[in-house]
Structure formats: structure tokens, C-alpha cells
C-alpha positions in Angstrom: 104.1 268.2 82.8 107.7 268.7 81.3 107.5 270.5 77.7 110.9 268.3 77.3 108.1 265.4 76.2 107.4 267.0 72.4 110.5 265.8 71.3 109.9 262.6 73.4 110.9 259.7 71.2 110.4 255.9 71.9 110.5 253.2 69.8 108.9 250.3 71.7 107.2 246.9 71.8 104.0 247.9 73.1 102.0 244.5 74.0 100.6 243.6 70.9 96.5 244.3 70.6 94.0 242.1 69.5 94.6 239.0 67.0 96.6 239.2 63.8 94.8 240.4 60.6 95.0 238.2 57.3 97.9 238.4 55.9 98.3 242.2 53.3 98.8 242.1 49.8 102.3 242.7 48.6 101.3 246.5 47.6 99.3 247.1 51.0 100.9 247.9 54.2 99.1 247.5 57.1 99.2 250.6 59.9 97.9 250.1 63.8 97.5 253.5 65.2 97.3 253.8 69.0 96.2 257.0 71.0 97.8 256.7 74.3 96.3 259.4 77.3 99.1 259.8 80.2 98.6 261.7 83.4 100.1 262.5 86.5 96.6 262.4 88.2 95.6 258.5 88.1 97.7 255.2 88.8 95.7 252.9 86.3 97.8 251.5 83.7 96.1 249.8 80.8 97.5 245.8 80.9 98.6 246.1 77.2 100.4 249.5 78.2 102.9 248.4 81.1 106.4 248.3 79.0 105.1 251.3 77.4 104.5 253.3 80.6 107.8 252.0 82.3 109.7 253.3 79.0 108.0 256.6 79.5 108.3 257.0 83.2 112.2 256.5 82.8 112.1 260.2 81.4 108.8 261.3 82.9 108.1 259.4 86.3 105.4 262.0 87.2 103.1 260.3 85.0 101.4 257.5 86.7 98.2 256.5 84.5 98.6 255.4 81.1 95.0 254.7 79.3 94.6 253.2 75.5 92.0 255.9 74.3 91.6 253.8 71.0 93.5 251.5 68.4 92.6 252.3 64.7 93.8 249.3 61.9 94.1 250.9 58.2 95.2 249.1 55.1 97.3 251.5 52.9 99.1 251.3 49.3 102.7 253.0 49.4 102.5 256.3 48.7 99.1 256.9 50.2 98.2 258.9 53.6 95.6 258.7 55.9 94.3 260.8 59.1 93.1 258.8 62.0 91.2 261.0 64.8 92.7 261.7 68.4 91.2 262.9 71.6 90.9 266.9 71.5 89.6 266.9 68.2 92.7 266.8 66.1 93.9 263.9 64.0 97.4 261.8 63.2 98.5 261.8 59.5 100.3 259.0 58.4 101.8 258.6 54.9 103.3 254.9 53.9 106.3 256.4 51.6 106.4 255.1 48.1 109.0 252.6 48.9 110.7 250.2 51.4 114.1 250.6 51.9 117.4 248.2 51.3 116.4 246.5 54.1 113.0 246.0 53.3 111.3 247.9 55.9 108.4 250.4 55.3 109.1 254.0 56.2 106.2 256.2 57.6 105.9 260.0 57.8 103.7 260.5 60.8 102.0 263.9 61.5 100.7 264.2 65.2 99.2 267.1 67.2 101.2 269.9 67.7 104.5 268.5 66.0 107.3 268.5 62.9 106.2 265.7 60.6 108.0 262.4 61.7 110.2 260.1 59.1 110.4 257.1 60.2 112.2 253.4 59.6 109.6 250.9 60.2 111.2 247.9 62.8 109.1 244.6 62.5 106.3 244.3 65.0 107.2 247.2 67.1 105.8 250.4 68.4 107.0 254.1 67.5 105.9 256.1 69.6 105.7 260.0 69.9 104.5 262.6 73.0 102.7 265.4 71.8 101.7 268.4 73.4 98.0 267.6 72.9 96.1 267.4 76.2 92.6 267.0 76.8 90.4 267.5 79.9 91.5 270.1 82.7 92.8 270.1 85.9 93.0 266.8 87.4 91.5 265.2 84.3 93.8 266.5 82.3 95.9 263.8 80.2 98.8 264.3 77.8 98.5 262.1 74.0 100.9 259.6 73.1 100.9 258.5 69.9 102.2 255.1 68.8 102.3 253.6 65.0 103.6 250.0 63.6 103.1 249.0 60.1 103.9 245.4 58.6 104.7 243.5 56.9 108.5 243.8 56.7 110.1 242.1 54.6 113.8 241.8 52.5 113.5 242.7 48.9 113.3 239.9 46.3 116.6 239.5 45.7 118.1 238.9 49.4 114.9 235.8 49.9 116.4 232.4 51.0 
């Protein structure tokens, strides 16, 4: 697989996963974390994955399987960081910074595998996502982590509100 993937970065819509939770509290941001395994070994793509894996293969068509390993939901307060658990044994950090920006968007500093910590300018109800150079299982079960993070709610500051 192409080492060209670590710096690798996509921001997509990945199909949105499960139901909507209730609505945050104005102080708490909610984070989806997605661990995504790709692999040049398997043709299975995951039916929430597809616009994801054709994004991907536009840079990296050898990788044919795309599999959602697992989808953690955290409530955070800005300023606060949390580590969610990835195949191999590491973890993702993510830290919701201590405020949103003119626009009203969140900004996240996301930590992954193997990687430069991330800053990153939150778009409503989409997908970052990052390859890592994490990969678990050998030979032809070997698969490369993806990892993708949204936070919500966006929203424009008080003072721009129709």
C-alpha cells in the first residue's frame, strides 16, 4: 500500500450512521468517531461506506474492501479531549477547542495512529477523514485504518441569528 496515504486527507459526507441523537446542550458538542479498515485483499464495501471508498480509490484504487470496524458517539464540553480505541490497540484523541470560530463552526484537534495532530474546521454534517499508517492483521488480512470524525452542532454565533 502507498506510504503517500499518511498525509491522505478527505473531507467527505460519509452516509450518515444510525438515527440522530437528542439535540446537545449549547456547551456540549457532539463527536461521531468512525474506524474505517481498507484493504487491497477483499471487494466488500460496507453500504454506509460507498462515497467514502470511491473518494479514496480516486487516489488509491488498489484498495477494494472498505469495512466500518466501529462508530463511537461522545458528548464533549469545548476544551475537553477524549481517546476513543482503534483496531491494533492504539487510540484516536480528539480535543473539541475551547471555541467555535466567526463562522460558528467547532474546530477539532484529532490525534490518530501514527500521525501530526490534526486542526481541523468542523463543516456541518460531514466527514473528515484521515489515513493512517496503522494496519492490523498480516498478509492478506492485512487492512490499513481510516479514521473519520464529524462533530455538531454548527451553528452562527448569536449575533449573525435571523
Amino acid at each position: 500500500m502507498s506510504r503517500f496515504l499518511s498525509g491522505l486527507l478527505l473531507a467527505l459526507g460519509v452516509t450518515s450512521l444510525g438515527a440522530c441523537p437528542p439535540a446537545p446542550k449549547d456547551d456540549e458538542i457532539e463527536v461521531k468517531v468512525l474506524a474505517i479498515l481498507a484493504s487491497e485483499h477483499h471487494t466488500k464495501v460496507h453500504p454506509k461506506l460507498t462515497e467514502f471508498a470511491k473518494q479514496v480509490q480516486k487516489k488509491e484504487p488498489k484498495l477494494t474492501g472498505f469495512k466500518l470496524h466501529r462508530t463511537d458517539d461522545e458528548s464533549f464540553k469545548l476544551g475537553e479531549t477524549k481517546k476513543f480505541p482503534m483496531p491494533g490497540g492504539d487510540a484516536v484523541e480528539v480535543t473539541v477547542n475551547k471555541e467555535r470560530d466567526e463562522k460558528g463552526r467547532v474546530t477539532l484537534t484529532i490525534k490518530a495512529p501514527k500521525l501530526e495532530p490534526i486542526k481541523y474546521e468542523c463543516a456541518c454534517d460531514k466527514y473528515f477523514s484521515v489515513a493512517t499508517q496503522q494496519f492490523v492483521g498480516h498478509g492478506k488480512d492485512q487492512e490499513q485504518l481510516f479514521v473519520a470524525v464529524m462533530a455538531k452542532p454548527c451553528r452562527l454565533p448569536h449575533a449573525e441569528k435571523k
